[in-house]
PAVEXVO-871584 format. One record per residue (C-alpha): residue number from 1; residue in three letters; chain; x, z, y. Coordinates in pm, whole numbers, plus 50000, padded with zeros to 5 digits. Layout:
N
nr,rest,kette,X,Z,Y
NUM,ALA,A,X,Z,Y .
...
//
This chain:
364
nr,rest,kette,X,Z,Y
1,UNK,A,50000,50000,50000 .
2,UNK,A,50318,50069,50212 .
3,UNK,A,50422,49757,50164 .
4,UNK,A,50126,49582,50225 .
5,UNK,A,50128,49784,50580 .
6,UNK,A,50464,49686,50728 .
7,UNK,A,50391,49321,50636 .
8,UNK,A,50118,49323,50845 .
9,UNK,A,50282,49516,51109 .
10,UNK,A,50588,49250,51125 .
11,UNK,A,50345,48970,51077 .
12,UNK,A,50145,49092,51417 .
13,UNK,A,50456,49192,51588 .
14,UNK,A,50612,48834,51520 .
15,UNK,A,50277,48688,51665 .
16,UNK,A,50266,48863,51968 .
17,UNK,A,50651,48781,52010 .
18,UNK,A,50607,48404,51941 .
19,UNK,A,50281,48389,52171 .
20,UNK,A,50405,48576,52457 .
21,UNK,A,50723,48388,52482 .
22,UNK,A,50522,48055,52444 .
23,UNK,A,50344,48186,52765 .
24,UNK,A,50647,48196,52956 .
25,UNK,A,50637,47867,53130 .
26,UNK,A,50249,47965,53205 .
27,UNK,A,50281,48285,53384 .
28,UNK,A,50590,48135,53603 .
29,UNK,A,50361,47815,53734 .
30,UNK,A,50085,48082,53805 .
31,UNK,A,50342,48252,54014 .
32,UNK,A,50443,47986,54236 .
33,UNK,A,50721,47840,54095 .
34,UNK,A,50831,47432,54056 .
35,UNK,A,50877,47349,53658 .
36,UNK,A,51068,47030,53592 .
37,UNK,A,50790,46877,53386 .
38,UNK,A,51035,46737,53129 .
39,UNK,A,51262,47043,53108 .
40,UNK,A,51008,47282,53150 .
41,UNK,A,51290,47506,53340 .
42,UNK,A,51260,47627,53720 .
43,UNK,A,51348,47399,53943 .
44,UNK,A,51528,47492,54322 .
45,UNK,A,51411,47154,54499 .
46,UNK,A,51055,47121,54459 .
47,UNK,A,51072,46800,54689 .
48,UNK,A,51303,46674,54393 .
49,UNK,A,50987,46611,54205 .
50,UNK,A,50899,46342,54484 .
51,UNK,A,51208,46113,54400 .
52,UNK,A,51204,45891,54099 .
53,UNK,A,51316,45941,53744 .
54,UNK,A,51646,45731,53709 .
55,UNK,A,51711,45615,53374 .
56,UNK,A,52129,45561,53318 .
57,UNK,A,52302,45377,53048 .
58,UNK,A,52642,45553,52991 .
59,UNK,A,52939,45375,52816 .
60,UNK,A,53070,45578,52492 .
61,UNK,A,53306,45281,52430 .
62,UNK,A,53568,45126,52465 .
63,UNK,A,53741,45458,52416 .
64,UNK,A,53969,45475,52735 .
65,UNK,A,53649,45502,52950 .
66,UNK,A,53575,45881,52793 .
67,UNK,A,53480,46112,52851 .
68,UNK,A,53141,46028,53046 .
69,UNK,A,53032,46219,53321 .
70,UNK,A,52691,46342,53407 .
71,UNK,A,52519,46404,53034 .
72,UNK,A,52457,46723,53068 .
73,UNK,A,52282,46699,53413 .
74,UNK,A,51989,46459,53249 .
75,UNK,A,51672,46589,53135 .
76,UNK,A,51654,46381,52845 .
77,UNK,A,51891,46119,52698 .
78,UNK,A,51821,45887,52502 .
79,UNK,A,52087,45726,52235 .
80,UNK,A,51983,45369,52142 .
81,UNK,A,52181,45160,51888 .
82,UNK,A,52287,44868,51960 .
83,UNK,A,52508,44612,51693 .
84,UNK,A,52864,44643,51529 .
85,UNK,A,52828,45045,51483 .
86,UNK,A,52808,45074,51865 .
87,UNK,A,52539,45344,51986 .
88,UNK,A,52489,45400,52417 .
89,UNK,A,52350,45692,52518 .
90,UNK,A,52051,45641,52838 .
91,UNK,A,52049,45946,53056 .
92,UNK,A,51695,46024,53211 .
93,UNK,A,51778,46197,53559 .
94,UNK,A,51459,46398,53659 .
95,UNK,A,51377,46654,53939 .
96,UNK,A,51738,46788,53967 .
97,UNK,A,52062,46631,54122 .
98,UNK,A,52375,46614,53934 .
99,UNK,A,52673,46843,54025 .
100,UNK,A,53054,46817,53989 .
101,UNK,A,53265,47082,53907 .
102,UNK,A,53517,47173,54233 .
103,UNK,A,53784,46990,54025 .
104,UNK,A,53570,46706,53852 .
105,UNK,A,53516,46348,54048 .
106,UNK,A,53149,46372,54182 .
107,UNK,A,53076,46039,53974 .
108,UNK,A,52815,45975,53712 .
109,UNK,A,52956,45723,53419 .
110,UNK,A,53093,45530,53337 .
111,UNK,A,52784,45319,53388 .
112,UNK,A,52645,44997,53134 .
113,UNK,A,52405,44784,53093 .
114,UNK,A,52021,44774,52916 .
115,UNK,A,51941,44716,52588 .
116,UNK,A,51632,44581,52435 .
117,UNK,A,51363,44847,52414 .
118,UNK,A,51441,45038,52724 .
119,UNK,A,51202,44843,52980 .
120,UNK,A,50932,45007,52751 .
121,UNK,A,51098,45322,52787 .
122,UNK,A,51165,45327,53183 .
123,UNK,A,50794,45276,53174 .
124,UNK,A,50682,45558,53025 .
125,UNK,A,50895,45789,53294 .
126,UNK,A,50787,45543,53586 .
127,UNK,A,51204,45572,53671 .
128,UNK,A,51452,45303,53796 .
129,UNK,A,51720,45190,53618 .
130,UNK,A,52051,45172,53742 .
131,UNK,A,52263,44930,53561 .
132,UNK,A,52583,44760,53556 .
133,UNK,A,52467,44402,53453 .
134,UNK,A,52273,44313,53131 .
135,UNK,A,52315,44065,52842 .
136,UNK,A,52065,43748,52963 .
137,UNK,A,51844,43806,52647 .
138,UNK,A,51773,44187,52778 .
139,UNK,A,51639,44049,53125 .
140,UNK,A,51436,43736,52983 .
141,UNK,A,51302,44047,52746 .
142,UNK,A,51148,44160,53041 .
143,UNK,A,51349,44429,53300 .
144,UNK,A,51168,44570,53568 .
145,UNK,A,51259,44858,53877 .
146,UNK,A,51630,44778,53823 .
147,UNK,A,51924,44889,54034 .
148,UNK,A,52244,44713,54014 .
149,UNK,A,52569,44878,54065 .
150,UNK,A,52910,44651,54030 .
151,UNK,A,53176,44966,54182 .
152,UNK,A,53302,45027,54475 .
153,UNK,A,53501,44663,54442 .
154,UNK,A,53192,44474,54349 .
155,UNK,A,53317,44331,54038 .
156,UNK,A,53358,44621,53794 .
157,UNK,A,53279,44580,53451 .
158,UNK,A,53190,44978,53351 .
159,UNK,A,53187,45100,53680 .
160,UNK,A,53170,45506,53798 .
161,UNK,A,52870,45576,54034 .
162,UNK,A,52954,45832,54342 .
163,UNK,A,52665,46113,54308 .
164,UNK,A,52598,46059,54670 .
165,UNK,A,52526,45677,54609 .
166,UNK,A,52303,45822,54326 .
167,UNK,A,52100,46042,54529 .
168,UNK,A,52083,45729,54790 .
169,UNK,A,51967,45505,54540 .
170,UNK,A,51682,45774,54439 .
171,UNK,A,51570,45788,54832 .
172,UNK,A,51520,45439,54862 .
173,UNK,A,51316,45392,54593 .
174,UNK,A,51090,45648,54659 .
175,UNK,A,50955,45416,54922 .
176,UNK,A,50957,45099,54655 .
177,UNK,A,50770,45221,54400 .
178,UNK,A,50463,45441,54328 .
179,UNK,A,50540,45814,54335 .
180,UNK,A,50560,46004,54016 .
181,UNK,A,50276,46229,53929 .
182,UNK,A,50409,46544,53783 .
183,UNK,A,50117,46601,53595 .
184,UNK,A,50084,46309,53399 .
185,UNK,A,50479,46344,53302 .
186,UNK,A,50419,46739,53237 .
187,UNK,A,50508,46808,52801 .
188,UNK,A,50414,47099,52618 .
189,UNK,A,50697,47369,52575 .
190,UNK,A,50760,47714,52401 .
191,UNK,A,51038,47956,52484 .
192,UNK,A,50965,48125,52083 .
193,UNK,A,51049,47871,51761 .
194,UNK,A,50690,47708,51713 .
195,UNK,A,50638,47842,51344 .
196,UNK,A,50828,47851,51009 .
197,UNK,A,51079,47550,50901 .
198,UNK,A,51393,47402,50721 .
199,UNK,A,51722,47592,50850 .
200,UNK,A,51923,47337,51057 .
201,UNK,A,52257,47447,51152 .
202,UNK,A,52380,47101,51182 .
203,UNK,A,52336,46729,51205 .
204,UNK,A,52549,46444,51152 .
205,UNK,A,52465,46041,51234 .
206,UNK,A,52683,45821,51089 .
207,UNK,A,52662,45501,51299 .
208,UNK,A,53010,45408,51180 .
209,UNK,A,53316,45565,51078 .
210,UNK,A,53428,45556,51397 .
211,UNK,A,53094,45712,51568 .
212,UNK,A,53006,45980,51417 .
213,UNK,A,52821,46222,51622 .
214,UNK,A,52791,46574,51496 .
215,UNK,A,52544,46826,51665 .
216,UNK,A,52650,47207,51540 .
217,UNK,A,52381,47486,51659 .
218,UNK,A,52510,47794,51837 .
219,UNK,A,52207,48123,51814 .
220,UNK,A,52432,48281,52105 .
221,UNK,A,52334,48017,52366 .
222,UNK,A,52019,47818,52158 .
223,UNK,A,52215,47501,52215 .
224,UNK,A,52311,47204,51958 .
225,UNK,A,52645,47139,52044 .
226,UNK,A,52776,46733,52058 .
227,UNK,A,53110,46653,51869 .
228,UNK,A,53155,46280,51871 .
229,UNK,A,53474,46104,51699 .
230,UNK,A,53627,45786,51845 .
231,UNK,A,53830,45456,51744 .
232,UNK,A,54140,45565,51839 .
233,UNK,A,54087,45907,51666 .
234,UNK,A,53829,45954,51409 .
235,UNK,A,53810,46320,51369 .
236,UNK,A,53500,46467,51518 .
237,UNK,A,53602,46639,51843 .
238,UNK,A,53411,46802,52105 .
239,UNK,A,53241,46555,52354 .
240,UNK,A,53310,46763,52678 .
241,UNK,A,53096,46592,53033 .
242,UNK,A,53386,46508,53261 .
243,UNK,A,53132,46625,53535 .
244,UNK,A,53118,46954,53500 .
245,UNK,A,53408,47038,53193 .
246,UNK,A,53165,47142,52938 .
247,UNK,A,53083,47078,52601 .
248,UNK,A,52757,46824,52607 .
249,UNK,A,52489,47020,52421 .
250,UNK,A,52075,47008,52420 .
251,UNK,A,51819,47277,52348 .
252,UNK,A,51601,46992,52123 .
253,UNK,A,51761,46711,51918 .
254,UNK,A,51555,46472,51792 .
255,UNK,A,51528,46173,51534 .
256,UNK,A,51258,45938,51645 .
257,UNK,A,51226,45690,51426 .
258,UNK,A,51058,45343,51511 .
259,UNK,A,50978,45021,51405 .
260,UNK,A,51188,44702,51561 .
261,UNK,A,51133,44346,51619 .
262,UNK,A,51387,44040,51608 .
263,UNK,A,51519,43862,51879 .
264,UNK,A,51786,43583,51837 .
265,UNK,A,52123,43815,51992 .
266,UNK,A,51953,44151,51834 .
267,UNK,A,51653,44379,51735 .
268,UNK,A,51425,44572,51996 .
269,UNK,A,51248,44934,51915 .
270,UNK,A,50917,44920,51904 .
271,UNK,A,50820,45236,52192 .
272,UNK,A,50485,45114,52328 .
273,UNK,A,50091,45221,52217 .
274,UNK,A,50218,45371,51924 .
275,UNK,A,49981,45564,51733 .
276,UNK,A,50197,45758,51514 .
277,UNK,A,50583,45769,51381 .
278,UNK,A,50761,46011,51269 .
279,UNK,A,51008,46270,51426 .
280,UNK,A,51196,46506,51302 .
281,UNK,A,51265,46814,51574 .
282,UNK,A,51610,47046,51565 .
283,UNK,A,51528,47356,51804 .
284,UNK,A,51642,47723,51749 .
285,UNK,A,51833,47653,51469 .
286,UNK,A,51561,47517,51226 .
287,UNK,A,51399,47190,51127 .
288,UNK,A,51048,47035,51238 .
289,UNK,A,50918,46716,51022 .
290,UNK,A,50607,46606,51360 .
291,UNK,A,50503,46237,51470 .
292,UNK,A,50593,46085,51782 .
293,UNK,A,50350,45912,51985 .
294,UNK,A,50301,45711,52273 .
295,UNK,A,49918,45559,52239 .
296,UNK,A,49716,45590,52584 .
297,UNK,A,49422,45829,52671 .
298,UNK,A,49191,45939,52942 .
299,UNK,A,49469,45957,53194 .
300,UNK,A,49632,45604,53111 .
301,UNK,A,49284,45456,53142 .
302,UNK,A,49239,45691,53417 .
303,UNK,A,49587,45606,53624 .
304,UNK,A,49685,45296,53461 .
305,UNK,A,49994,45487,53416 .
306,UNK,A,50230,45549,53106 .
307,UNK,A,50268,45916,52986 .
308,UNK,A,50635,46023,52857 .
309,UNK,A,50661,46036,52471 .
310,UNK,A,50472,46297,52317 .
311,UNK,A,50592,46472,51961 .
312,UNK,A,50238,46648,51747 .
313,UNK,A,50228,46819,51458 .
314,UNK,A,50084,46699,51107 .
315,UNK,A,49724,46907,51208 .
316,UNK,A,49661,46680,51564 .
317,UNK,A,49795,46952,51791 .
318,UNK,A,50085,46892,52018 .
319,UNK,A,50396,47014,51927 .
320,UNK,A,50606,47219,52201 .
321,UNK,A,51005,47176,52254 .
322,UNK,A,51215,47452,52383 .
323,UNK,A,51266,47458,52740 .
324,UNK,A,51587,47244,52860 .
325,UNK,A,51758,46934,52800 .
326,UNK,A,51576,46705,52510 .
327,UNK,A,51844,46455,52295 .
328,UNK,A,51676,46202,52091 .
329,UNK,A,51845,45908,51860 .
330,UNK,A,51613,45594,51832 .
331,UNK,A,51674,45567,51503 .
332,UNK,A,51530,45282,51295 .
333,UNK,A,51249,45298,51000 .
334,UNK,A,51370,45276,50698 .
335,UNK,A,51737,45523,50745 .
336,UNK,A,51729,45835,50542 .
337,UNK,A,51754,46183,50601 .
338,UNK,A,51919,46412,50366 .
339,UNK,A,52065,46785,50355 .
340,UNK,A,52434,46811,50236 .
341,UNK,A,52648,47059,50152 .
342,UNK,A,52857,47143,50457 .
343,UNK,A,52846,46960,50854 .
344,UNK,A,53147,46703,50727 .
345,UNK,A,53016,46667,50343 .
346,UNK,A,52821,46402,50223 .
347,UNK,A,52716,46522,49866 .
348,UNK,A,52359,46655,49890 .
349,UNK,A,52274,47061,49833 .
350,UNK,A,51936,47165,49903 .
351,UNK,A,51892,47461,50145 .
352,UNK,A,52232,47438,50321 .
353,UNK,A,52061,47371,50658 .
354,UNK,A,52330,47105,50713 .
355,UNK,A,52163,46737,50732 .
356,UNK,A,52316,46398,50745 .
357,UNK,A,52197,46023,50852 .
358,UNK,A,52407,45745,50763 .
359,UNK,A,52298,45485,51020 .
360,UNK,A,52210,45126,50874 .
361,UNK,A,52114,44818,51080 .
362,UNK,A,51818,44622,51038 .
363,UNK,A,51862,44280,50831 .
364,UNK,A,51781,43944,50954 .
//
């Protein structure tokens, strides 16, 4: 019977915990505060809100052009694939400007061009893009709200973009382009894991032997750390943001997987009026199997806007990512998910909380 009691006990005791810290984000709108709608963190420019989301390609290769600056400023980022092994990370700047360290060049970059798939994308987030030239199959694709930026000489080819040229770039727009409604881009978040899952210490895409990303969780600051290896050195080193000096790391990393289409020079994601895909969520250290969707409601019909990508869980209700920066890999239909024995193993051992994707393309 004494047993029976303390279950109970813990059982309502890790309720109230789990639904109190959900309510967090709640209580501090109701007191006044701004909450980056994508972060779902306090914000100290509320007019922020008022300038565009800015979506930025960032060059992870060549090698020589590392490390990047300005990942860990971005709300979300987004890491398409693109051909030969060769993934790009797209940093989503939203209600907060980037900062440098005292010692760090006050640069974002190096900066690259589109790929296929992320006009759909830049819709959703009603943001710019600001892009250093794209391949002529990308544009006749369709590219929309774009932003070029060549360097300070005009001409180069993965240029660096001065944070106050940045925050210029954001002002002008502002008066292009329909305002963002922070309501429409507002997700669901919870401070508290959202229920039980599969321990998930770690998680390693293979794109190719020489990019390998490894994401290693850390319960002393809730982050997923980034390791990333290279082609002149394949072991799988911390990937440090030359803007600020510190490791790159996100409170959510995500696998959203999606269908693609052919075109002649490549293959696009499929991001737009989807119903249902699946997702698989790392947060706090543990595993969530959701969907991922995208298909319009009241408010699209509404606004004739696009709402940001929304993640659910198997039962219809939406599913709530920890408040801070959001990592997700595009990662095509079809690649498999497994859980191996240790972060740098790839025999499978059930219950290790250590997963692995070995990344492969799409066939013509």
């Amino acid at each position: 019977m004494k047993k029976t009691s303390c279950k109970l006990t813990y059982a309502l005791a890790l309720t109230l915990i789990l639904t109190l810290a959900n309510l967090i984000p709640a209580f501090a709108q109701e007191a006044g505060s701004a909450i980056n709608p994508l972060t779902g963190l306090t914000i100290d420019r509320p007019e922020l809100l008022s300038f565009p989301p800015a979506l930025v390609p960032i060059a992870k290769y060549p090698d020589k052009y590392r490390p990047a600056a300005g990942l860990t400023s971005a709300a979300w980022v987004f890491e398409f694939y693109d051909q030969g092994g060769i993934s790009r990370p797209f940093a989503l700047f939203y209600g907060q400007l980037p900062a440098a360290a005292p010692e760090a060049e006050p640069s974002l970059g190096p900066i690259a061009g589109a790929l296929y798939g992320v006009e759909d994308l830049r819709n959703h987030y009603g943001a710019i893009l600001i892009s250093a030239g794209n391949r002529n199959g990308v544009i006749a694709d369709g590219l929309y709200n774009v932003q070029y930026w060549y360097g300070e000489s005009g001409k180069d080819l993965f240029p660096k973009l001065p944070l106050t040229t940045f925050e210029t770039y954001l002002k002008n727009w502002r008066t292009k382009i329909q305002s963002p409604n922070p309501d429409l881009l507002t997700l669901p978040f919870s401070y508290g894991p959202p229920g039980a899952g599969l321990p998930a210490l770690s998680l390693r895409i293979r794109y190719a032997e020489t990019n390998q990303v490894l994401w290693e969780y850390d319960p002393a600051t809730g982050l997923y750390n980034r390791s990333q290896n290279a082609i002149s050195n394949q072991e799988i080193l911390p990937d440090t943001d030359a803007l600020t000096g510190r490791q790159v790391g996100a409170q959510n990393v995500v696998l959203l997987f999606h269908d693609t289409e052919t075109r002649s020079d490549g293959f696009k994601p499929v991001l737009n009026y989807i119903k249902s895909r699946p997702a698989v969520v790392f947060r706090d250290g543990i595993r969530y199997d959701v969907s991922w969707t995208t298909i319009g409601g009241d408010s699209e019909r509404t606004t004739t806007r696009f709402r940001p990508i929304r993640f659910v869980n198997s039962d219809g209700s939406p599913f709530p990512l920890k408040p801070g920066q959001s990592w997700i890999h595009l990662i095509r239909v079809g690649n498999q998910l497994s859980e191996v024995d240790s972060p740098a193993s790839s025999e499978t051992r059930g219950g290790s909380g250590h997963w692995f994707l070995p990344y492969i393309e799409a066939k013509r």
